[in-house]
N, CA, C, O and CB atoms as a CASP TS submission, in Angstrom:
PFRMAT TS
TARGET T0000
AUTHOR 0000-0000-0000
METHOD Language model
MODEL 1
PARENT N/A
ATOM      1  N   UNK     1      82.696 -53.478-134.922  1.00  0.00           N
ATOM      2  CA  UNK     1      81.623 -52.508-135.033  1.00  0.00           C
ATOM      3  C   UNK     1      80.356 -53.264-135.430  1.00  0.00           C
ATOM      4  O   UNK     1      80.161 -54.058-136.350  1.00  0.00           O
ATOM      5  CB  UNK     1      81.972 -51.383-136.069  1.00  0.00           C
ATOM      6  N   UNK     2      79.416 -52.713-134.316  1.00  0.00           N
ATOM      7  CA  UNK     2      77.846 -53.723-135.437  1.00  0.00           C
ATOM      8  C   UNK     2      77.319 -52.602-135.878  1.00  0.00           C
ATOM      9  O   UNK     2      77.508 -51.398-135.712  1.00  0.00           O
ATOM     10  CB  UNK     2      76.248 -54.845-134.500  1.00  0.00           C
ATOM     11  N   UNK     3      76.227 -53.650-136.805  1.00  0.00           N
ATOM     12  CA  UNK     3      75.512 -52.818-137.717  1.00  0.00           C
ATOM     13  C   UNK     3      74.743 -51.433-137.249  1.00  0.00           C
ATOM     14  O   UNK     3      74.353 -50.476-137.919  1.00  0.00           O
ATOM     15  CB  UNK     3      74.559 -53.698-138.284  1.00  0.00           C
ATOM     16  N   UNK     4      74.679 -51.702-135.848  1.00  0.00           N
ATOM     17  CA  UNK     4      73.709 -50.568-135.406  1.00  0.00           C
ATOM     18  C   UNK     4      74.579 -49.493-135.375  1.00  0.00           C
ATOM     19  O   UNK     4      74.160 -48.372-135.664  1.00  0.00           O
ATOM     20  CB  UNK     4      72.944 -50.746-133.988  1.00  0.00           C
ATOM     21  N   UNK     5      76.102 -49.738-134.967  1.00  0.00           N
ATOM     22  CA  UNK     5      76.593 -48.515-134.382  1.00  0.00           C
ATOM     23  C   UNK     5      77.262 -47.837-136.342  1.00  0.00           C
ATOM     24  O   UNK     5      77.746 -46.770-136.720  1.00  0.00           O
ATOM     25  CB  UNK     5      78.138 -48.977-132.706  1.00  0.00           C
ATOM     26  N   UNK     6      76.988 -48.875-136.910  1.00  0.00           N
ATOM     27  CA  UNK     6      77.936 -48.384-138.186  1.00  0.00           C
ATOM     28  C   UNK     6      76.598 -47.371-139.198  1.00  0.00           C
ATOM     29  O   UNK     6      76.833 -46.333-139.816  1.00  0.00           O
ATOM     30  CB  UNK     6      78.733 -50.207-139.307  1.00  0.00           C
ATOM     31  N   UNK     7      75.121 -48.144-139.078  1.00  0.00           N
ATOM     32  CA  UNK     7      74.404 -47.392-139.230  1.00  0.00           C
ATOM     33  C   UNK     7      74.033 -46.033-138.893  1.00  0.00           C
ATOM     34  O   UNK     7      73.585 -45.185-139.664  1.00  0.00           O
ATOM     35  CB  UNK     7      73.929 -47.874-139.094  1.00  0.00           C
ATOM     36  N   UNK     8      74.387 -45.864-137.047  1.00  0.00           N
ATOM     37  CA  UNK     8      74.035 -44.472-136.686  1.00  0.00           C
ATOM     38  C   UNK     8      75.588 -43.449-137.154  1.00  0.00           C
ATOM     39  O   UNK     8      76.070 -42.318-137.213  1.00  0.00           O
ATOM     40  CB  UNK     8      73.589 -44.466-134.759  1.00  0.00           C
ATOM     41  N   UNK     9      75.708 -44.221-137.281  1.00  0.00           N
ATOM     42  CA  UNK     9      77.387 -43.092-137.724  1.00  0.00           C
ATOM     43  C   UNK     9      76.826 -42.908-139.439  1.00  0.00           C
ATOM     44  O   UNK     9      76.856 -41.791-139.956  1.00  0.00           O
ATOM     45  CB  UNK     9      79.726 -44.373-137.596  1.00  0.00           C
ATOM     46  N   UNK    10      76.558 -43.566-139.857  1.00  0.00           N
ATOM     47  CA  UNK    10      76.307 -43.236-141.150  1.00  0.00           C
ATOM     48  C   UNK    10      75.303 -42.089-141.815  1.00  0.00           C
ATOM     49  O   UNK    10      75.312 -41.446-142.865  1.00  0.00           O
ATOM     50  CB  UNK    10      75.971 -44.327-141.551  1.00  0.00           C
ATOM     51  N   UNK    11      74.178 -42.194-140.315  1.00  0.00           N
ATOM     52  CA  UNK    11      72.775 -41.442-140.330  1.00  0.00           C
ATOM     53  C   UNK    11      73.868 -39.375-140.200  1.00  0.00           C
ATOM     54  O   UNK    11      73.803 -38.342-140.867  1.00  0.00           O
ATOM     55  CB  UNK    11      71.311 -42.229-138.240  1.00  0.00           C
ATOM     56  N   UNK    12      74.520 -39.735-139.215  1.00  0.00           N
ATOM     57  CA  UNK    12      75.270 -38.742-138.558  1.00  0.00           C
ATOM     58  C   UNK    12      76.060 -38.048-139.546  1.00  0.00           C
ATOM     59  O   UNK    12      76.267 -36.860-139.297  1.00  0.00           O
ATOM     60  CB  UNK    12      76.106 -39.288-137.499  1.00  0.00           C
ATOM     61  N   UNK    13      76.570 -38.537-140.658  1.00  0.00           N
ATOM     62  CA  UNK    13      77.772 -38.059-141.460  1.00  0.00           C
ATOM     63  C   UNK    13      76.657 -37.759-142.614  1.00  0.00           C
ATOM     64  O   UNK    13      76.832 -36.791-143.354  1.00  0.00           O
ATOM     65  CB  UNK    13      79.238 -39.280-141.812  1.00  0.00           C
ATOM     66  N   UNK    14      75.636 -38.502-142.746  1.00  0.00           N
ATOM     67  CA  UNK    14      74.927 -37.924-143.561  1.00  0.00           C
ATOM     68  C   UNK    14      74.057 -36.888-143.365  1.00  0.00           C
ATOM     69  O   UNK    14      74.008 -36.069-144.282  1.00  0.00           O
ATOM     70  CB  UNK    14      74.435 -38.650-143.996  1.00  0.00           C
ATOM     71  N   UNK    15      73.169 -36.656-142.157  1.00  0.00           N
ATOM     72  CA  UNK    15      72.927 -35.290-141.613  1.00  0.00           C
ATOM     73  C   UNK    15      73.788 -33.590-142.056  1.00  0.00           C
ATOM     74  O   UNK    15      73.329 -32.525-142.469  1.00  0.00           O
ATOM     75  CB  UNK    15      73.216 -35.644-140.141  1.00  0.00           C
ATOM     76  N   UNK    16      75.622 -34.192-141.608  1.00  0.00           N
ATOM     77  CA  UNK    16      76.078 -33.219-141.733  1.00  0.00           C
ATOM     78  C   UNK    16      76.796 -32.987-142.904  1.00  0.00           C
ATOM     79  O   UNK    16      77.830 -32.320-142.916  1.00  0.00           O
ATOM     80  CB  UNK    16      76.597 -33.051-140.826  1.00  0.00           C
ATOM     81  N   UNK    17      76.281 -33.523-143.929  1.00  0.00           N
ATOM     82  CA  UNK    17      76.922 -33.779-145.564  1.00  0.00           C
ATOM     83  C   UNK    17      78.120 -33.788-145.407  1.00  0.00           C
ATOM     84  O   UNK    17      78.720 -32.764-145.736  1.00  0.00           O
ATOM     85  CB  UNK    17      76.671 -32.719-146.753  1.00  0.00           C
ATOM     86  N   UNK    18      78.990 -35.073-144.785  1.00  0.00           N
ATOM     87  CA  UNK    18      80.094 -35.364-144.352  1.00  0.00           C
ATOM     88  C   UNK    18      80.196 -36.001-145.770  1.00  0.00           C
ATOM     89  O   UNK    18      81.003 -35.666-146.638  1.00  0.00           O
ATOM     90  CB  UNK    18      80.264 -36.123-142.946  1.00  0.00           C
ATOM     91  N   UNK    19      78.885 -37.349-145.901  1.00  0.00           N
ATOM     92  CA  UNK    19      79.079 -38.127-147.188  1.00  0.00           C
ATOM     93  C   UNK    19      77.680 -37.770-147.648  1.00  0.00           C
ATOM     94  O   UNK    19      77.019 -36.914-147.060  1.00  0.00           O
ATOM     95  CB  UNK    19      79.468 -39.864-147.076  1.00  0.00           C
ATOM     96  N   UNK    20      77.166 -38.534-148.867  1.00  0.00           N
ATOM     97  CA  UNK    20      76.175 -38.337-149.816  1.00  0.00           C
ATOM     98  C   UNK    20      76.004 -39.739-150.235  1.00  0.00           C
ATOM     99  O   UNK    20      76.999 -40.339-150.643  1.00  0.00           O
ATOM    100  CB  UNK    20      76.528 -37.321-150.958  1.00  0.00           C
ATOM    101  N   UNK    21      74.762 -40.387-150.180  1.00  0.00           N
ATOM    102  CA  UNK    21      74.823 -41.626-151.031  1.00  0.00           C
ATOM    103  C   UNK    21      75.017 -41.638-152.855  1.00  0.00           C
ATOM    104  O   UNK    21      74.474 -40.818-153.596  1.00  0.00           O
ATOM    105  CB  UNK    21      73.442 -42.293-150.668  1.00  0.00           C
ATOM    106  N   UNK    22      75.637 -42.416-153.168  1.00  0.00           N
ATOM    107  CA  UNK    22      75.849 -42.413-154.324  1.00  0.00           C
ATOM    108  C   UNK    22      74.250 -43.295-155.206  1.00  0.00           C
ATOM    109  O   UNK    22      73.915 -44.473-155.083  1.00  0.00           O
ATOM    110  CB  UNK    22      77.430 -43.122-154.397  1.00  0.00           C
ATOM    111  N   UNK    23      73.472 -42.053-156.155  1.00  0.00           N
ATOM    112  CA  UNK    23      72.656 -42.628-156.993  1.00  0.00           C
ATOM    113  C   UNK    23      72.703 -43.928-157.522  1.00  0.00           C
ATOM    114  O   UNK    23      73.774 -44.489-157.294  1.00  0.00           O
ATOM    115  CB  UNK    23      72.624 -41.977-157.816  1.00  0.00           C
ATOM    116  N   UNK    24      71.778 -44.669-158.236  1.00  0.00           N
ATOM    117  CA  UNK    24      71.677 -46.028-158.528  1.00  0.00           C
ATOM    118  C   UNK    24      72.916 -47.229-158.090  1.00  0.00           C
ATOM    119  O   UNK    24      73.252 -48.227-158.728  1.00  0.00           O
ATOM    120  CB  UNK    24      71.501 -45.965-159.983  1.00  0.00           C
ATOM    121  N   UNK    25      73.516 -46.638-156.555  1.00  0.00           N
ATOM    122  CA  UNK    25      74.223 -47.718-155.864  1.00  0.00           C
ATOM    123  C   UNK    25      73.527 -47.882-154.597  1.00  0.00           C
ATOM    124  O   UNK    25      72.964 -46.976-153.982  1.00  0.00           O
ATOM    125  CB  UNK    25      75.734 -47.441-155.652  1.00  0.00           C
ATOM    126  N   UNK    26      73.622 -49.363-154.178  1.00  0.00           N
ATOM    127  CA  UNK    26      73.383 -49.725-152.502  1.00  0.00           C
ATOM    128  C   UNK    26      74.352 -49.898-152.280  1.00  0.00           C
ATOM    129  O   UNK    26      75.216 -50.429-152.978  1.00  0.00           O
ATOM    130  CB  UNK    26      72.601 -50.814-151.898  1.00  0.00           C
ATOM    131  N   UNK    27      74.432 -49.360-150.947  1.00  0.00           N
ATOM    132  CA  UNK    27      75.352 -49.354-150.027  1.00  0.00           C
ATOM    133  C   UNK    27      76.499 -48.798-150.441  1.00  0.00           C
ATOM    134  O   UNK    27      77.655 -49.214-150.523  1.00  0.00           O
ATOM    135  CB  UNK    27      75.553 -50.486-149.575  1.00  0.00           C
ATOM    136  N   UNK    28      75.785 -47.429-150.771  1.00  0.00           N
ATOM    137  CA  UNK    28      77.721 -47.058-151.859  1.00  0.00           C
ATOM    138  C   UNK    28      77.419 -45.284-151.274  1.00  0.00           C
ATOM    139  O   UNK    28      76.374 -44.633-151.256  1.00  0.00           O
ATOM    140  CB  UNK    28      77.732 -47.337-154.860  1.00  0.00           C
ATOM    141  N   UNK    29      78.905 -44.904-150.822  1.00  0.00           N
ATOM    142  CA  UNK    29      78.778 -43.422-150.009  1.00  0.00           C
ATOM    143  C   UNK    29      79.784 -42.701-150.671  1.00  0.00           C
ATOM    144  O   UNK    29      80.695 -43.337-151.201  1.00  0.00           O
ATOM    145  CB  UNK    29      79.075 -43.398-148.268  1.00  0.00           C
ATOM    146  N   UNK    30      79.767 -41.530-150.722  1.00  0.00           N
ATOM    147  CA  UNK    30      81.324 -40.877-151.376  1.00  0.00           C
ATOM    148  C   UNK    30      81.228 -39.997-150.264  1.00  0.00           C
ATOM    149  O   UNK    30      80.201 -39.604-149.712  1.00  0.00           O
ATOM    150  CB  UNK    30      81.502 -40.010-153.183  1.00  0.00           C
ATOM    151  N   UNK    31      82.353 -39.745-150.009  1.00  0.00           N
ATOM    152  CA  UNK    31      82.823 -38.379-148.430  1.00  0.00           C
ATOM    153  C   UNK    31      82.939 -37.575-149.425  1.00  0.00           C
ATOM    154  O   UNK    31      83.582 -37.495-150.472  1.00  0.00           O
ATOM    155  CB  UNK    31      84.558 -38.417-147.123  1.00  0.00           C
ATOM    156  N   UNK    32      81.861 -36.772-148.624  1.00  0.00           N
ATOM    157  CA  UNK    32      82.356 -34.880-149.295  1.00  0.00           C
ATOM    158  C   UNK    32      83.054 -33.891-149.170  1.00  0.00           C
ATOM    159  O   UNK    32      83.466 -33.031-149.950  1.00  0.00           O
ATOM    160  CB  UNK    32      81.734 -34.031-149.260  1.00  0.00           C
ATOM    161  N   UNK    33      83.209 -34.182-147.568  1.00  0.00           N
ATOM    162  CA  UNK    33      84.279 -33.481-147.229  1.00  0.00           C
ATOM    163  C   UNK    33      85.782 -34.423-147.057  1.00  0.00           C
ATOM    164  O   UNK    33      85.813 -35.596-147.428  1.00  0.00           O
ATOM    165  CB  UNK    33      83.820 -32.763-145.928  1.00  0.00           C
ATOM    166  N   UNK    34      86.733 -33.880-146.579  1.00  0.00           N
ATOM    167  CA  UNK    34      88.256 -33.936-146.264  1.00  0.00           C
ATOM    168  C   UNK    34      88.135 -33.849-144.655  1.00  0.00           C
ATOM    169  O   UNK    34      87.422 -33.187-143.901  1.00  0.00           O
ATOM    170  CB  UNK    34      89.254 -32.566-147.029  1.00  0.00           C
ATOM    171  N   UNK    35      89.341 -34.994-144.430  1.00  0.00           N
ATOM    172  CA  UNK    35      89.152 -34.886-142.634  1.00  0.00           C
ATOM    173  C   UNK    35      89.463 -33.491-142.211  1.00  0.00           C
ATOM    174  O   UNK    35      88.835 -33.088-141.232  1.00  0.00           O
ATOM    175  CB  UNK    35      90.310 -35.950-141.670  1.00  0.00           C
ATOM    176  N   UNK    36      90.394 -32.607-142.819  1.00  0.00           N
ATOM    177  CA  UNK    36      91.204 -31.556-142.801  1.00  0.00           C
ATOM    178  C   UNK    36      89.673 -30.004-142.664  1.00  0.00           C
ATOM    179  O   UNK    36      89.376 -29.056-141.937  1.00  0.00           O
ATOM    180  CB  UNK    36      92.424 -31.718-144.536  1.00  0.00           C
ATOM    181  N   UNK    37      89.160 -30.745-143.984  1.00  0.00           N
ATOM    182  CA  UNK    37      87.796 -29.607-143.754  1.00  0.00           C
ATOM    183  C   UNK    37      86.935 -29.969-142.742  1.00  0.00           C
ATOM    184  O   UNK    37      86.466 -28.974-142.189  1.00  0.00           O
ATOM    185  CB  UNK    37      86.768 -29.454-145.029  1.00  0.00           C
ATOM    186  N   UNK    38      86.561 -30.981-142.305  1.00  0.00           N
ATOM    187  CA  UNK    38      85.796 -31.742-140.934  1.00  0.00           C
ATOM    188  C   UNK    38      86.263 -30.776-139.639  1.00  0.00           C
ATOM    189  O   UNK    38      85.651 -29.844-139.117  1.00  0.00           O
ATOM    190  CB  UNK    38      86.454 -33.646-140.632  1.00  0.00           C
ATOM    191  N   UNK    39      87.364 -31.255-139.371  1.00  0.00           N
ATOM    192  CA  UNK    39      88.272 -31.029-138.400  1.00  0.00           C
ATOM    193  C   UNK    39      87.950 -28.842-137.927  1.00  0.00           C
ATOM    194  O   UNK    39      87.656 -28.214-136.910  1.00  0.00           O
ATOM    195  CB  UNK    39      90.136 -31.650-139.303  1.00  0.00           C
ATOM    196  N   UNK    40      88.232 -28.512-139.303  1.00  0.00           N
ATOM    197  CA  UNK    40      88.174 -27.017-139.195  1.00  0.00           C
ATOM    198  C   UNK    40      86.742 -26.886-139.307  1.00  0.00           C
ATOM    199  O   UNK    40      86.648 -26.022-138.435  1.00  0.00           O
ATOM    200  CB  UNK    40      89.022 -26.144-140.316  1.00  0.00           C
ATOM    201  N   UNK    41      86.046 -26.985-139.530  1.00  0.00           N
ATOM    202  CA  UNK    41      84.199 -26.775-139.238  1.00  0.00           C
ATOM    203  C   UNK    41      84.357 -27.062-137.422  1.00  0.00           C
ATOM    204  O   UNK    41      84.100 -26.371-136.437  1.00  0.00           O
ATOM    205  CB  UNK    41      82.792 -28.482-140.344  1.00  0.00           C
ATOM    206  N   UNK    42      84.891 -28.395-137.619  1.00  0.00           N
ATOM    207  CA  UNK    42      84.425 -27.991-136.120  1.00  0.00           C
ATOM    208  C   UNK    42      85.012 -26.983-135.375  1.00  0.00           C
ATOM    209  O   UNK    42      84.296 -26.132-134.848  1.00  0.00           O
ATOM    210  CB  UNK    42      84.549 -29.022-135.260  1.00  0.00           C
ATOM    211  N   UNK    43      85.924 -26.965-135.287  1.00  0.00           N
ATOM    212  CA  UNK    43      87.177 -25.416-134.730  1.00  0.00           C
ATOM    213  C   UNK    43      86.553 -24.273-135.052  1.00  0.00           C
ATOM    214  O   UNK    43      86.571 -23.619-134.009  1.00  0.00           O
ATOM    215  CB  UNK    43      88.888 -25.186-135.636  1.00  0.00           C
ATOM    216  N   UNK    44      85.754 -23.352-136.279  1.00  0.00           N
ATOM    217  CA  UNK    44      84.456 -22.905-136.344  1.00  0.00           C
ATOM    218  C   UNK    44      83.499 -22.706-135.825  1.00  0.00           C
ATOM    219  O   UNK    44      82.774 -21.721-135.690  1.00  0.00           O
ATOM    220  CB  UNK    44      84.092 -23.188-136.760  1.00  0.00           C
ATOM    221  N   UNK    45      83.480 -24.255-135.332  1.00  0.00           N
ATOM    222  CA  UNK    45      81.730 -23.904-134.911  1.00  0.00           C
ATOM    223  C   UNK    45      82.179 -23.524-133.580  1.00  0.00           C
ATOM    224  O   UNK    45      81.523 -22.706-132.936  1.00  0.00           O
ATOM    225  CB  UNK    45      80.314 -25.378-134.912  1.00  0.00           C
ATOM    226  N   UNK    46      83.455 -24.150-133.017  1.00  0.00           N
ATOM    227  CA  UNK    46      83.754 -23.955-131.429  1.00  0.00           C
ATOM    228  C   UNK    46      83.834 -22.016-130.899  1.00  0.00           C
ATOM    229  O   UNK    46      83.374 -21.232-130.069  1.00  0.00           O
ATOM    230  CB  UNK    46      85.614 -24.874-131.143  1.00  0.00           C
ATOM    231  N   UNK    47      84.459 -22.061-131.697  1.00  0.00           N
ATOM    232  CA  UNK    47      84.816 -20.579-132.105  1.00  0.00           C
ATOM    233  C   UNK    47      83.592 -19.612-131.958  1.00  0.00           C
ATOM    234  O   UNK    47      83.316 -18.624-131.278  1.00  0.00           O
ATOM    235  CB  UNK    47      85.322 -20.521-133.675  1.00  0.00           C
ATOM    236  N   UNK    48      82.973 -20.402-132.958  1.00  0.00           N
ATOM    237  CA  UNK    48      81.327 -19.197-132.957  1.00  0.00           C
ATOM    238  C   UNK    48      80.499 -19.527-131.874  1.00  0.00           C
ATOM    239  O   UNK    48      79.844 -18.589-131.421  1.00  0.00           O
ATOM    240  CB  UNK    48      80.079 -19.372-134.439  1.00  0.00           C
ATOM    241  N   UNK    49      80.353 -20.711-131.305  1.00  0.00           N
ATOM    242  CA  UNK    49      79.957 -21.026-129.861  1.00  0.00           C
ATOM    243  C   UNK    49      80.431 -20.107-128.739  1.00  0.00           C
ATOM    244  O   UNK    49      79.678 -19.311-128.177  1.00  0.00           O
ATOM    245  CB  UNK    49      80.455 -22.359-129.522  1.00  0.00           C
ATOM    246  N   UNK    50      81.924 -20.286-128.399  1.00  0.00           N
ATOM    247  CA  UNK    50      82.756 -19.738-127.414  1.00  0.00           C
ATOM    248  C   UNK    50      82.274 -17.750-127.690  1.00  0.00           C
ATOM    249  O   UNK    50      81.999 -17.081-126.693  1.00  0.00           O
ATOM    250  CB  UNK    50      84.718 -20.358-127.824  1.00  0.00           C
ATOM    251  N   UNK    51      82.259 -17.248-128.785  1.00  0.00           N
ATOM    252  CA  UNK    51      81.759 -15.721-129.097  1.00  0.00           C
ATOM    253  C   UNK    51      80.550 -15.620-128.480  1.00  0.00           C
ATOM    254  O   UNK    51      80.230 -14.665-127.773  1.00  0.00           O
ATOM    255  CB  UNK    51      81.562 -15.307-130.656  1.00  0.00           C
ATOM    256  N   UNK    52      79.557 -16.986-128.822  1.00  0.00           N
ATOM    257  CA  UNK    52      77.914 -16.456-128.469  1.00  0.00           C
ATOM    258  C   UNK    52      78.030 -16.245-126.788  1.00  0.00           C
ATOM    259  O   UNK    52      77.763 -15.198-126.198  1.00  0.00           O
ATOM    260  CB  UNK    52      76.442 -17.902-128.940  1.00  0.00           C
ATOM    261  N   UNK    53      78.406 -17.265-126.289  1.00  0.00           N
ATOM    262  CA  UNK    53      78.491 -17.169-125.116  1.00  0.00           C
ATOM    263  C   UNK    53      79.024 -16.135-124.253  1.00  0.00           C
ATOM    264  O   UNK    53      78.366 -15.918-123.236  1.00  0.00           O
ATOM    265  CB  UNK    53      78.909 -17.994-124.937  1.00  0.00           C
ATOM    266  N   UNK    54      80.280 -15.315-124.475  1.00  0.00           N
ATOM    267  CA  UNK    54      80.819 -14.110-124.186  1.00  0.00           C
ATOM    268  C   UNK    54      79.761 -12.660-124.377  1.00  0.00           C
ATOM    269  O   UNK    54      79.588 -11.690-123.639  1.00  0.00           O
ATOM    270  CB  UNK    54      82.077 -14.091-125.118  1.00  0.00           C
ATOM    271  N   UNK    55      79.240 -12.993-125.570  1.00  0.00           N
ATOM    272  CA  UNK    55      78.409 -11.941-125.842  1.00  0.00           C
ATOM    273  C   UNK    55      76.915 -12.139-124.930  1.00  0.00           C
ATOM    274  O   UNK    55      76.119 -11.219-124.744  1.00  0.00           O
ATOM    275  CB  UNK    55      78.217 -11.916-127.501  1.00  0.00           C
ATOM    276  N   UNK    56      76.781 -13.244-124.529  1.00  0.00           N
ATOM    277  CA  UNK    56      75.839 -13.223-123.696  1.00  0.00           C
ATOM    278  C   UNK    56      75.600 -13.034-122.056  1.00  0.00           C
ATOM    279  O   UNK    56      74.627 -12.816-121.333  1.00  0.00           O
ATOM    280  CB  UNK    56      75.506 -14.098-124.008  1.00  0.00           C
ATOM    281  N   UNK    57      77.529 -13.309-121.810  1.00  0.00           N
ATOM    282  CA  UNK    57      78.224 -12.761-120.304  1.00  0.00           C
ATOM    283  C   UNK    57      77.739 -11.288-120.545  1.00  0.00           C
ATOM    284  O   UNK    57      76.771 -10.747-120.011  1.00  0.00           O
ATOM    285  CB  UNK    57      80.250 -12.919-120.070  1.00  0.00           C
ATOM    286  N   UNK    58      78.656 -10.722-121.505  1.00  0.00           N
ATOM    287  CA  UNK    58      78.194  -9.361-121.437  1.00  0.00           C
ATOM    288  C   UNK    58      77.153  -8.554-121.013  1.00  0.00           C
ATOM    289  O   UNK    58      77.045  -7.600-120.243  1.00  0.00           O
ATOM    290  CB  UNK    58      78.190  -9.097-122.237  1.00  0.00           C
ATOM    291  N   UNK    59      76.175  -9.409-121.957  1.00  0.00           N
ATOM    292  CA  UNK    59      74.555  -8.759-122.270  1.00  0.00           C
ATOM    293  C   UNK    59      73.909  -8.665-121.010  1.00  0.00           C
ATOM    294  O   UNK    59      73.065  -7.830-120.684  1.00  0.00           O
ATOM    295  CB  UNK    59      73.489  -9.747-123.285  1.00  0.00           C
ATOM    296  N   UNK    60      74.538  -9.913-120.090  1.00  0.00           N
ATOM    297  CA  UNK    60      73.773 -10.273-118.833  1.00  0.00           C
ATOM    298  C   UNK    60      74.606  -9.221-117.850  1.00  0.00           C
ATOM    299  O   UNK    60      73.856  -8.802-116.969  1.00  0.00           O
ATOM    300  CB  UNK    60      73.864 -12.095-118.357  1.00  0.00           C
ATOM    301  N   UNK    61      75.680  -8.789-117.779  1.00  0.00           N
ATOM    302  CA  UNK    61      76.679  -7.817-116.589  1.00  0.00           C
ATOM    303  C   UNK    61      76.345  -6.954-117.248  1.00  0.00           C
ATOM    304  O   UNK    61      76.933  -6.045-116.663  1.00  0.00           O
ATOM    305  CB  UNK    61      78.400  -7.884-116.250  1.00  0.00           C
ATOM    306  N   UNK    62      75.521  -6.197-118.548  1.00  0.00           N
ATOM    307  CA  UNK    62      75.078  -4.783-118.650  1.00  0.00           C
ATOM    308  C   UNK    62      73.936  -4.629-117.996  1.00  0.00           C
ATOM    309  O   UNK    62      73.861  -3.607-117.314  1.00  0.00           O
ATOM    310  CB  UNK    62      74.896  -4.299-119.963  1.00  0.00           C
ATOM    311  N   UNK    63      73.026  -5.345-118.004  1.00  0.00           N
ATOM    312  CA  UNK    63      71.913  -5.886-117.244  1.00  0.00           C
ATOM    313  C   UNK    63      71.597  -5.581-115.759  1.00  0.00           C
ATOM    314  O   UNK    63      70.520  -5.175-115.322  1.00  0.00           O
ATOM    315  CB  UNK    63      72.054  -7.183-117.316  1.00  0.00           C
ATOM    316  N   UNK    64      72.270  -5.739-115.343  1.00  0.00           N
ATOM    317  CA  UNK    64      72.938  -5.592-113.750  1.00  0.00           C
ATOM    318  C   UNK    64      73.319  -4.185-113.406  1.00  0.00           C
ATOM    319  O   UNK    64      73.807  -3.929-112.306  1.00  0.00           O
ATOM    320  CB  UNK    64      74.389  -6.488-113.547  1.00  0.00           C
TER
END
């Protein structure tokens, strides 16, 4: 892994408060979440995605 790709993964997990940098440390991260809670956010979000979209089949064949 180089630095670039270990950096943008880092930018990424920190965006989604995966991890948090740890105060008066460099280069020091603690994970906030659990792969287990990761895993189900995303199954969530798929979930609430897959609804918007149905509801928007709908909206569009009442339309019609």
């Amino acid at each position: 892994m180089t630095y670039e790709k270990m950096s943008r993964a880092l930018r990424h997990y920190y965006k989604l408060n995966i991890i948090r940098k740890e105060p008066g440390q460099r280069l020091l991260f603690r994970f906030m979440k659990t792969p287990d809670e990761i895993m189900s956010g995303r199954t969530d979000r798929l979930e609430h995605l897959e609804s918007q979209e149905l509801d928007e089949q709908i909206y569009q064949e009442d339309e019609c």
